[in-house]
N, C-alpha and C positions, 0 to 999 in steps of 0.2 A: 521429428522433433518440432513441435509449435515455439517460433519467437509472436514475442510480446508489438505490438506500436507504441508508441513514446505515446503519453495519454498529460491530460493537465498537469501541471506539478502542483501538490496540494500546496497550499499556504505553510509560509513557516513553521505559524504557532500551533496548527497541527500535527504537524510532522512532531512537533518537542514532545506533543501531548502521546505521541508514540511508544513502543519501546524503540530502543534503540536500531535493532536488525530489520524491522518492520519499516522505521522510518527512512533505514537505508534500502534498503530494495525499492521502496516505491524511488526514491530518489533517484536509484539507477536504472529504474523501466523509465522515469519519464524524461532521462535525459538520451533514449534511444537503445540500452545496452537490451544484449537479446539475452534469454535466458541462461547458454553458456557462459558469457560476461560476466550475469549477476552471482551466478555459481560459484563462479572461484573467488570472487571478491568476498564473498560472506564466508567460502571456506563448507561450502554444502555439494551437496550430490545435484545434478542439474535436472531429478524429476521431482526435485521437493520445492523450485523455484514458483513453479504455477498454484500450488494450495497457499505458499508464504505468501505470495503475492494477493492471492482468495483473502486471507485470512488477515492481511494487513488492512485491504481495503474495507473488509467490514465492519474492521475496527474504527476505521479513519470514519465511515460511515455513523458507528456509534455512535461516537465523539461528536460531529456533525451535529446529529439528531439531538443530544442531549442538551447542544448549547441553541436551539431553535426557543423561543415563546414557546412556549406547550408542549414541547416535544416531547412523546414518550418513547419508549423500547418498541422498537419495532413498527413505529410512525414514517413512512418515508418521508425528505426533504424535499420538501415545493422551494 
């Protein structure tokens, strides 16, 4: 079983720009929980916590990229 490291914690006003569940998972990877932790706290199966976590972060990454000068889909952030 892969646990997570506690990684940045995004900005607030990111996290809002989230869904809800998204914005909590990141919440509880960056304050250290390992991926059994995040499991039960969202109330999921603990091998769906590594693709939520995938999948939150390329959202947060979206969201990023869209509030950049010029940013388009698929532009990474400098």
């Amino acid at each position: 079983m892969q646990e997570r490291t506690a990684r940045r914690m995004p900005e607030p006003d990111e996290l809002n720009s989230l869904p809800e569940t998204y914005a909590l998972a990141l919440r509880l990877r960056s304050e250290g929980l390992g991926d059994d932790a995040i499991a039960r706290v969202l109330d999921i199966e603990t091998e769906s916590v590594g693709p939520l976590l995938e999948l939150a972060e390329s959202k947060l990454a979206g969201l990023a990229c869209r509030c950049e000068p010029g940013g388009a889909a698929g532009d990474p952030v400098v």
